[in-house]
C-alpha positions in Angstrom: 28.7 -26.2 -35.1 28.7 -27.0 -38.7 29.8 -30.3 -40.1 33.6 -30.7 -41.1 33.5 -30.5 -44.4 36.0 -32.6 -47.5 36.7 -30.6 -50.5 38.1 -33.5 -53.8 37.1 -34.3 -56.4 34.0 -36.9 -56.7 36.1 -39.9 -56.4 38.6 -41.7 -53.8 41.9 -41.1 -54.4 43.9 -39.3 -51.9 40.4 -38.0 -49.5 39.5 -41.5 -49.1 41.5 -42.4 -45.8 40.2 -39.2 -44.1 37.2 -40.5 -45.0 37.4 -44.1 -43.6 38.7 -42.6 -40.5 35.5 -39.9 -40.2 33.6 -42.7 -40.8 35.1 -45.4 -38.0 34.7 -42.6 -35.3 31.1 -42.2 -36.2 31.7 -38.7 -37.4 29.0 -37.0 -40.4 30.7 -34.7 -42.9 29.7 -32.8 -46.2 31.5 -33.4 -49.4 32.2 -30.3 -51.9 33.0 -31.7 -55.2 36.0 -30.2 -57.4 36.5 -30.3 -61.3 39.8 -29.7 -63.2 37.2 -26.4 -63.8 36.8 -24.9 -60.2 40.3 -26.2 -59.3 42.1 -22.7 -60.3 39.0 -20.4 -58.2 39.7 -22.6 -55.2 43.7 -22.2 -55.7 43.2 -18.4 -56.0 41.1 -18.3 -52.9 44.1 -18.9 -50.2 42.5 -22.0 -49.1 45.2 -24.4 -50.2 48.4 -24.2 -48.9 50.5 -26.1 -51.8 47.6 -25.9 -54.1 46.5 -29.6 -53.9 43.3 -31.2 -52.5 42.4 -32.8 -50.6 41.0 -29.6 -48.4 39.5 -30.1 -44.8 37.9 -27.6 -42.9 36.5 -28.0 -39.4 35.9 -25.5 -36.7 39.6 -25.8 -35.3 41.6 -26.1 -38.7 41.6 -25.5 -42.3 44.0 -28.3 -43.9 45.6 -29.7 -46.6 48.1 -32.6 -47.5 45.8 -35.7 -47.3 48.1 -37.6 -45.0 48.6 -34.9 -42.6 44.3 -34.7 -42.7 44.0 -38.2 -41.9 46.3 -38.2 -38.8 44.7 -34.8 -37.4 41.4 -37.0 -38.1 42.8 -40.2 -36.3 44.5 -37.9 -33.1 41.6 -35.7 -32.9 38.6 -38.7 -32.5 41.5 -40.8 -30.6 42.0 -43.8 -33.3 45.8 -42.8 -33.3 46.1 -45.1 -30.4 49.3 -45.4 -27.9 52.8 -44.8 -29.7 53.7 -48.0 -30.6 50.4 -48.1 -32.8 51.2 -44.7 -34.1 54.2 -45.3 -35.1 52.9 -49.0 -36.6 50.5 -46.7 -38.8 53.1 -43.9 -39.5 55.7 -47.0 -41.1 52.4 -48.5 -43.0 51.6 -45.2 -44.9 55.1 -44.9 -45.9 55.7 -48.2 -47.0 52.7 -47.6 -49.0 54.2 -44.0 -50.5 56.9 -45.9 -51.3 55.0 -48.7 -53.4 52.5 -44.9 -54.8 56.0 -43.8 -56.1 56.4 -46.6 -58.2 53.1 -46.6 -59.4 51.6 -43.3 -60.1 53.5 -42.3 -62.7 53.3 -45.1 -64.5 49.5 -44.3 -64.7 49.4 -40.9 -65.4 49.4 -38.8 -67.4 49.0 -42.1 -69.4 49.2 -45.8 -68.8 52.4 -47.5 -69.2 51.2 -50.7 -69.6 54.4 -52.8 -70.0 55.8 -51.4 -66.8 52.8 -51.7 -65.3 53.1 -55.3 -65.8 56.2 -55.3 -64.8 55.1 -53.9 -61.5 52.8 -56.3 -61.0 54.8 -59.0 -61.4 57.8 -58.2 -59.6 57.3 -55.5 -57.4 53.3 -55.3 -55.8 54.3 -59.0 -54.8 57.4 -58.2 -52.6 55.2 -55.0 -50.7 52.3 -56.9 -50.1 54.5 -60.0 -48.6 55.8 -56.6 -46.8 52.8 -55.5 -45.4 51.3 -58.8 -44.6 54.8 -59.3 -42.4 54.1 -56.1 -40.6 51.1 -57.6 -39.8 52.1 -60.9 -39.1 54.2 -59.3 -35.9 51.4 -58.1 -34.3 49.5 -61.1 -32.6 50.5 -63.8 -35.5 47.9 -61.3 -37.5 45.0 -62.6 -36.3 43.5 -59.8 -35.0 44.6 -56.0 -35.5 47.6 -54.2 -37.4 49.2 -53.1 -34.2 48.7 -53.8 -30.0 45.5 -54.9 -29.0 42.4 -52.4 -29.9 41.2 -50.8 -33.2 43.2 -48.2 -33.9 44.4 -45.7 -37.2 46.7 -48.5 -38.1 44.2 -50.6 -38.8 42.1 -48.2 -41.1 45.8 -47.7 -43.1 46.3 -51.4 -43.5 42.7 -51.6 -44.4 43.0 -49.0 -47.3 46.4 -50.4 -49.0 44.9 -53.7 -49.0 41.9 -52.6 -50.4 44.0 -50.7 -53.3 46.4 -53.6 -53.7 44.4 -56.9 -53.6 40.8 -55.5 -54.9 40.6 -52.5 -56.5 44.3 -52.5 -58.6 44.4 -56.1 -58.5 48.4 -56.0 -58.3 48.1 -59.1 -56.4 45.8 -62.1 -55.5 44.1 -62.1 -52.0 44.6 -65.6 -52.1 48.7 -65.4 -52.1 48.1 -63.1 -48.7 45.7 -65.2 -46.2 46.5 -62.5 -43.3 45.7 -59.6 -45.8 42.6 -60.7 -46.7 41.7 -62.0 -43.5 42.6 -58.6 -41.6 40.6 -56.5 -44.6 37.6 -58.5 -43.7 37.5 -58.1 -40.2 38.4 -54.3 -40.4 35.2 -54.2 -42.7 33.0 -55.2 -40.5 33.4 -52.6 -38.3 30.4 -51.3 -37.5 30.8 -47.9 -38.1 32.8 -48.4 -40.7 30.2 -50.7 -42.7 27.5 -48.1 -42.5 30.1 -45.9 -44.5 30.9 -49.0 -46.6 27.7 -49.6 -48.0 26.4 -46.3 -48.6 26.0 -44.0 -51.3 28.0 -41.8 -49.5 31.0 -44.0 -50.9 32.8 -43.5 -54.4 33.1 -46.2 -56.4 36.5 -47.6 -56.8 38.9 -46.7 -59.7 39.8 -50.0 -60.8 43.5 -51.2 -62.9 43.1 -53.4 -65.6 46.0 -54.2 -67.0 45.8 -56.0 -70.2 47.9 -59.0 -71.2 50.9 -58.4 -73.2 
């Protein structure tokens, strides 16, 4: 049986929550590295059903969309957990696709940088008191993102905090106790730390936004 394999480009971005979730179940897979080269070949091929990556290929399936790769990942190594947890993960992500909207293209093709600011001071604030309240219902937030085990939800809360509080530094981990708190724990899961600290991981793309 060969590995499942991730076809992206050598960097985070969209493969990166597949990834966390390969990685918390304790499951090896290859990377294949696209460039803005090989991109057209690979479109050509069939392989990609809208012609985005990320790709996944396992025995079973051949997939694309990342969010629809990362909740086969979570169902199939059973980290979706019960339905209330599901659905708990399920709101996350699109809270966060919601926040992505206003973001992205405000970073590409090139930086907007006063709106970007703008962003950052009036709108990253009021999601991330969002998500730490979504949190906050679940046990005061002292433990996990939704019912009482480790579960997808958790790996999505992990990621937009991540993004939000470290690597974009939209907001300060100090403003969200629960956020911070919750990333940490999540962290040091074990299988998840092996992932963490390994080359295997992509260094994150960080936002600096300069002053005005």
């Amino acid at each position: 049986m060969a590995p499942p394999k991730i076809t992206y480009f050598p960097a985070r971005g969209r493969a990166e929550l597949a990834r966390l979730v390969l990685a918390a179940a304790g499951v090896e897979w290859v990377e294949e590295a696209v460039s803005a080269e090989t991109l057209p070949a690979l479109k050509e091929s069939g392989k990609l059903a809208f012609g985005q990556v990320p790709l996944y290929e396992d025995d079973d399936v051949s997939l694309v969309q990342s969010m629809t790769i990362a909740r086969y990942l979570a169902r199939k190594h059973d980290l979706y957990g019960d339905l209330q947890q599901g659905a708990i993960a399920d709101m996350l992500i699109d809270g966060y696709g919601d926040l992505l909207n206003k973001l992205i293209p405000n970073i590409f093709p090139a930086p907007n940088w006063p709106a970007l600011r703008k962003l950052k001071e009036e709108v990253a604030p009021v999601f991330a008191k969002q998500f730490e309240a979504v949190l906050a219902q679940n046990n005061g937030g002292n433990e996990y993102a939704a019912g009482s085990s480790f579960s997808f939800a958790d790996l999505v809360l992990f990621s937009i905090t991540e993004s939000l509080l470290f690597d974009l530094g939209l907001v300060s981990a100090a403003d969200y106790p629960l956020l911070e708190a919750h990333y940490k724990s999540t962290k040091a899961h074990e299988n998840l730390t092996k992932y963490l600290e390994s080359d295997k991981r992509f260094p994150p793309r960080k936002l600096e936004i300069p002053p005005e």
